[in-house]
C-alpha positions as CSV (number, residue, x, y, z in Angstrom):
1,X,9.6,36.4,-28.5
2,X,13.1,36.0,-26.9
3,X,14.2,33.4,-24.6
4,X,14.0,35.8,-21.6
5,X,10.1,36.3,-22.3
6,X,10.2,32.5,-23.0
7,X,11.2,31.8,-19.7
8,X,8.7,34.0,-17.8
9,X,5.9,33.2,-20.0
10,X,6.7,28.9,-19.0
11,X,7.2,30.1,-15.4
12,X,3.9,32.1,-15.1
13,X,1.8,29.0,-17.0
14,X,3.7,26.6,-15.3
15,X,3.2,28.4,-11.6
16,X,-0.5,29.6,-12.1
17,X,-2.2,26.5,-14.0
18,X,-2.1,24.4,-10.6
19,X,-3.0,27.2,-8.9
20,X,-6.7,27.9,-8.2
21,X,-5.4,30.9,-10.2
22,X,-5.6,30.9,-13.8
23,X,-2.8,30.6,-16.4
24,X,-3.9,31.7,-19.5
25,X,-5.6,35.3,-17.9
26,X,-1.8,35.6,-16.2
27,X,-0.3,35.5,-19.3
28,X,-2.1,38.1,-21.0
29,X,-2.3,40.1,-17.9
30,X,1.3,40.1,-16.4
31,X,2.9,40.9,-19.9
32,X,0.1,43.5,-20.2
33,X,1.5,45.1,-17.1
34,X,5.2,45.3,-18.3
35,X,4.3,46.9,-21.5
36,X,6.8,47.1,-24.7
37,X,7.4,44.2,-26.7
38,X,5.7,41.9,-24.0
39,X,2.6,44.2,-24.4
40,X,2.3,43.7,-28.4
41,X,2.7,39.6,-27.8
42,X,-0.8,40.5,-25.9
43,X,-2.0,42.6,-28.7
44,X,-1.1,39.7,-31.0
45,X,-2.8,37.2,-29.0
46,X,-6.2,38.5,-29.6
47,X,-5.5,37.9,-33.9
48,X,-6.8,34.9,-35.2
49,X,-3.5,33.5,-35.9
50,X,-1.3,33.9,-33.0
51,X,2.5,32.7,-32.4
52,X,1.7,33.7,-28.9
53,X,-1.4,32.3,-28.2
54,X,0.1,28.7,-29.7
55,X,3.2,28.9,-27.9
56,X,1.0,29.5,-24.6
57,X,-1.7,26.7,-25.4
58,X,1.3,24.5,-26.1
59,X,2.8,24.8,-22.9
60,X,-0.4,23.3,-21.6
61,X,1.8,20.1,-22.3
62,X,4.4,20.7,-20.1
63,X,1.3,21.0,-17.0
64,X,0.2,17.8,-18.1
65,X,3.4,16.3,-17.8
66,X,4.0,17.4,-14.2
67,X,0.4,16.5,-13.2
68,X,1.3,13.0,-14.5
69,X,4.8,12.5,-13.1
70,X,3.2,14.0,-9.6
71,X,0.6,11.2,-9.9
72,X,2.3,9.1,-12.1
73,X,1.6,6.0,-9.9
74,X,-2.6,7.5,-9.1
75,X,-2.8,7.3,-13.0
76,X,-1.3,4.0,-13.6
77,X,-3.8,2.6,-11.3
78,X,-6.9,4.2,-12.8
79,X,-5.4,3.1,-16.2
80,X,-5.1,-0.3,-15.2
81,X,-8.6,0.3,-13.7
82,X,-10.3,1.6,-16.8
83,X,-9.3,-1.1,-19.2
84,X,-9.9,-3.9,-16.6
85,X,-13.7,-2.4,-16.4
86,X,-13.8,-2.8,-20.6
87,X,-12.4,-6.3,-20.5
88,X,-14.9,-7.5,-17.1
89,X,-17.8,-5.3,-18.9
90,X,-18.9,-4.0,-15.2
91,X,-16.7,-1.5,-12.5
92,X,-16.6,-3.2,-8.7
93,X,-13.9,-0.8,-7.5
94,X,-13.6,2.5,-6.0
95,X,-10.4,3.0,-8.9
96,X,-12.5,1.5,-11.7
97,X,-15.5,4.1,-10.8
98,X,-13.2,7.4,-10.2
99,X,-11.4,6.1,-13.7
100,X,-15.0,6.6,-15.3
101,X,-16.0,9.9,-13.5
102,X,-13.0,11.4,-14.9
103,X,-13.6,10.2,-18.3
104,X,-17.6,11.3,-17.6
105,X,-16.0,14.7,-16.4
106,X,-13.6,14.9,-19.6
107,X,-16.5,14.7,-22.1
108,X,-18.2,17.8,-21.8
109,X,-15.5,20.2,-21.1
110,X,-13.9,18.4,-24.3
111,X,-17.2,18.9,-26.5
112,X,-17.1,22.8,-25.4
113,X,-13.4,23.3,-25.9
114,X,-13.0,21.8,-29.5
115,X,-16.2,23.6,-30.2
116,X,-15.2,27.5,-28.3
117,X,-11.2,27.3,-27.5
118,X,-10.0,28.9,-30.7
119,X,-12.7,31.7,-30.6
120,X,-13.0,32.3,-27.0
121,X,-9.3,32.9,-26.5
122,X,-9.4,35.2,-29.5
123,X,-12.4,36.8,-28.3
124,X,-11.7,37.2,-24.5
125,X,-7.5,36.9,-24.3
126,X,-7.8,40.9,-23.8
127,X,-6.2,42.6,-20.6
128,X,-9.5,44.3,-19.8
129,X,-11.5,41.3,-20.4
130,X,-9.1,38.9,-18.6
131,X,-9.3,41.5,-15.7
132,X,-12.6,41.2,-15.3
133,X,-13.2,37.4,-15.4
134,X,-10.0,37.5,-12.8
135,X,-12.4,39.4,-10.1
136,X,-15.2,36.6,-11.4
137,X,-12.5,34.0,-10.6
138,X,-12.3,35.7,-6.8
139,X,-15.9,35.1,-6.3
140,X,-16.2,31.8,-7.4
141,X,-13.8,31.2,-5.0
142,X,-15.1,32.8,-2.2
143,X,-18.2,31.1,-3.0
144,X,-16.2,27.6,-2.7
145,X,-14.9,29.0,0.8
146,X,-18.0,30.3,2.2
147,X,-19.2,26.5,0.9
148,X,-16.6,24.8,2.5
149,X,-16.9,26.8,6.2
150,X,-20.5,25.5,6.7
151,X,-19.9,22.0,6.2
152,X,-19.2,20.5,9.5
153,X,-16.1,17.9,9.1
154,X,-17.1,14.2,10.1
155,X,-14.6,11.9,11.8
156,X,-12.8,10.1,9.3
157,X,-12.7,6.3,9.4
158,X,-9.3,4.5,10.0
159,X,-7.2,4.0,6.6
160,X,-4.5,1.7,5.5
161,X,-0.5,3.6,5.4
162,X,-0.4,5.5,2.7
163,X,3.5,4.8,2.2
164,X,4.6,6.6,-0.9
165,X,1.2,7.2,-2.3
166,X,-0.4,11.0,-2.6
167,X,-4.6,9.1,-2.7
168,X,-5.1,6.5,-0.3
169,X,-8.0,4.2,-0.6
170,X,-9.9,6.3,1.8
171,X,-9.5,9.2,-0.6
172,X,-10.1,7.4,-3.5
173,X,-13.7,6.1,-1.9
174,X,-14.5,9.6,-1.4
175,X,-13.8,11.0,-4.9
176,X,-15.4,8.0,-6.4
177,X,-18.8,8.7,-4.5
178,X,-18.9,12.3,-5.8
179,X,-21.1,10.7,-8.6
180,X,-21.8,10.2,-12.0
181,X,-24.4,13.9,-12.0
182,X,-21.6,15.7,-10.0
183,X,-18.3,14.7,-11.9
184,X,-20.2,15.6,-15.4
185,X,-21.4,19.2,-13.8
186,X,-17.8,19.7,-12.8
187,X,-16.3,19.4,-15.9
188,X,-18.9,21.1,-17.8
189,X,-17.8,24.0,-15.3
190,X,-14.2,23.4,-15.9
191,X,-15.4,25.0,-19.8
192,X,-15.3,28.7,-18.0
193,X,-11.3,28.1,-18.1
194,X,-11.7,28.8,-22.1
195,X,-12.5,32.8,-20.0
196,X,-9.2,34.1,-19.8
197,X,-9.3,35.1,-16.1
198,X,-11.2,32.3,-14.8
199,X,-9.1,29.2,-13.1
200,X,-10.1,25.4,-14.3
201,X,-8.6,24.1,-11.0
202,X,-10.5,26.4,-9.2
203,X,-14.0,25.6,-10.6
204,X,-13.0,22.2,-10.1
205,X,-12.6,22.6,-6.4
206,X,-15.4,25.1,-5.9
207,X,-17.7,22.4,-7.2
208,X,-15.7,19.6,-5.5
209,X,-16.8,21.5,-1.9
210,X,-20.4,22.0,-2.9
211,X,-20.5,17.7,-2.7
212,X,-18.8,17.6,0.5
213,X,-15.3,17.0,-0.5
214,X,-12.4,18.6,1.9
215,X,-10.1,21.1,0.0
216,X,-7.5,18.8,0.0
217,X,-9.4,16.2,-1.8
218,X,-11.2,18.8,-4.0
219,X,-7.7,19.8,-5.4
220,X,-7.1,16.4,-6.1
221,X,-10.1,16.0,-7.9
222,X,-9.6,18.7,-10.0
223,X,-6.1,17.9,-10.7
224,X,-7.3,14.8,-12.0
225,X,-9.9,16.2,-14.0
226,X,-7.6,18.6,-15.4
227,X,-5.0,16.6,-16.3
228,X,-6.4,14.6,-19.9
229,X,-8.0,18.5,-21.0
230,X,-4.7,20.2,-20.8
231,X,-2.9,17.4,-22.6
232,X,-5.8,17.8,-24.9
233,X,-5.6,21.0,-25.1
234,X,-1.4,21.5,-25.4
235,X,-1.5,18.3,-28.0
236,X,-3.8,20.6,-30.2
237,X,-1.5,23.1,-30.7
238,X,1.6,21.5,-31.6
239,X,1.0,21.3,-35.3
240,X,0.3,25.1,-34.8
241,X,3.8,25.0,-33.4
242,X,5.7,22.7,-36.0
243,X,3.6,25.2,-38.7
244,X,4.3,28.7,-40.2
245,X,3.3,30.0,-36.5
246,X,5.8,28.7,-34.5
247,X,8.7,29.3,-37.3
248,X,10.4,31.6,-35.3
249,X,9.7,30.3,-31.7
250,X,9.8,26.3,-31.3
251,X,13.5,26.8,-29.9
252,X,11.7,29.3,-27.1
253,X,8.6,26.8,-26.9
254,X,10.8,23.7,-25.9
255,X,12.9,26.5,-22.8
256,X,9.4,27.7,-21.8
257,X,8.3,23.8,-21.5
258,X,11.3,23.1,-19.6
259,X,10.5,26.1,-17.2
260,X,6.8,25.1,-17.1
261,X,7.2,21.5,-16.2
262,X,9.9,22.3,-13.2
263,X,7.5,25.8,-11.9
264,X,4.5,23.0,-12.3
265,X,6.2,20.0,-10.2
266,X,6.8,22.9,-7.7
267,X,3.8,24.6,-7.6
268,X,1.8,21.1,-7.4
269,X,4.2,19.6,-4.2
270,X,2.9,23.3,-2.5
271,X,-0.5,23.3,-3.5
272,X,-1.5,20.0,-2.3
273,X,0.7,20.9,1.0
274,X,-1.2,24.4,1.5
275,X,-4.7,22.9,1.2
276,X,-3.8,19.8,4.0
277,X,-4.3,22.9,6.8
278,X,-5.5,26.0,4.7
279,X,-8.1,27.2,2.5
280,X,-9.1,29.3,-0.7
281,X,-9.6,32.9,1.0
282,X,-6.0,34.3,0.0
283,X,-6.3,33.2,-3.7
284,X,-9.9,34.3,-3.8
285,X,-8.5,38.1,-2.4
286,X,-5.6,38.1,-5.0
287,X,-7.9,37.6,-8.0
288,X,-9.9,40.4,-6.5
289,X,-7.9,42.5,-5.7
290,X,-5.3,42.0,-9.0
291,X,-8.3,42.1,-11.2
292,X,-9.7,45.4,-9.5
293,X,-6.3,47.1,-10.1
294,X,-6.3,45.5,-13.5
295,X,-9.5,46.0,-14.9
296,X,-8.4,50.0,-13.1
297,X,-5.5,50.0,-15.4
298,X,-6.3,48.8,-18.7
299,X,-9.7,51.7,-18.8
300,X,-12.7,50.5,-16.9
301,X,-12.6,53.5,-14.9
């Protein structure tokens, strides 16, 4: 891998992670595409040992890291919250009770990945493959529309300023009443990410819609479900990087984390500004439409 691929590799993870788009089926798909030596870091990918596959995993880091600098001040408070439940032995806020569906959510999806990640990457990271799950990614989120355009909104009740903060208390009242059933089905869902083609944020949201959430607090929700499985995720991979596998790449590794974190704190400020007014039907027509052509290209047909 050179620095150029580098580069494009951090930009693409770092663009289509927050997306309700997925990452990892971009990254075998868009280098697919191109062909060459960014074709055979594809091939490489689906070996059991992969410098590619651990310098992609590994840039899962530099998503968390913009997901926590975006929210930096959300997660400080449902730190705070968390602990203060251990200490009190019983949660009384809305903070302290979203700070446990997350860490509800987190278990599953956690179980499934330490369990499936290394073999279903290896197994599915596949151009054909990730063109498929891509058009399974459209549905799913043209379920989540189709779910979303038959709830009928409700007048919201009055809320305090929200001054610099991205969740108000309003918000954070209605993410915390998703429930204990709802966050731990979400994150169980969030497991189809481990598909290449197949977008965590967007299961997230999908199931954050079918319990009556708006799409602007359904991304939120999934960012903050996201947000410890990527770190997760990334954190397990750096001893693959400091290893024999990432010999000849940790200088491109650190670039394409540079890239990924700024295309992530991008991407993030114009996701959460797209969903305020708009919905999932572009994104669910890209993934059908890129994964048609795809799946087209790389011999279903």
């Amino acid at each position: 891998m050179n620095y150029l691929q580098a580069v494009v590799i951090g930009l693409i993870q770092g663009i289509f992670e927050v997306f309700p788009l997925s990452s990892l089926g971009h990254t075998v798909l868009i280098p697919a595409w191109i062909g060459g030596t960014w074709g055979l870091m594809v091939r490489q990918e689906s070996r059991p040992e992969s410098p590619y596959l651990a310098f992609v995993v590994g840039l899962h880091l530099a998503n968390a890291l913009a997901l926590l600098i975006f929210y930096l001040r959300e997660w400080a408070r449902l730190i705070i919250a968390f602990f203060r439940t251990i200490v009190r032995r019983r949660i009384e806020t809305d903070s302290e009770r979203l700070a446990w569906l997350i860490v509800i959510a987190t278990i599953p999806v956690g179980i499934l990945g330490i369990l499936l990640e290394h073999e279903f990457r290896v197994l599915f990271a596949k151009p054909l493959a990730a063109a498929l799950f891509l058009m399974v990614n459209g549905l799913i989120l043209a379920a989540g529309e189709r779910i979303r355009r038959r709830q009928r909104p409700e007048p919201e009740p009055p809320d305090e300023p929200a001054g610099r903060r991205l969740i108000t208390r309003r918000t954070e009242r209605e993410l915390a009443g998703i429930g204990a059933r709802s966050a731990l089905v979400i994150g169980a869902a969030q497991s189809l990410a481990l598909l290449a083609g197949i977008s965590r944020e967007g299961v997230a949201m999908v199931g954050g819609l079918y319990r009556g959430l708006s799409n602007e607090n359904a991304l939120r929700f999934a960012f903050m479900l996201s947000t410890p499985v990527i770190l997760a995720a990334g954190a397990l991979k750096v001893p693959d990087l400091l290893g024999p596998l990432g010999r000849d790449i940790r200088g491109q590794a650190v670039v394409g984390s540079i890239v990924a974190v700024l295309a992530s704190l991008a991407a993030i400020a114009l996701v959460t500004r797209w969903f305020k007014t708009r919905t999932l039907r572009p994104f669910a027509m890209y993934s059908l439409l890129f994964g048609l052509a795809s799946a087209i290209r790389f011999g279903l047909f």
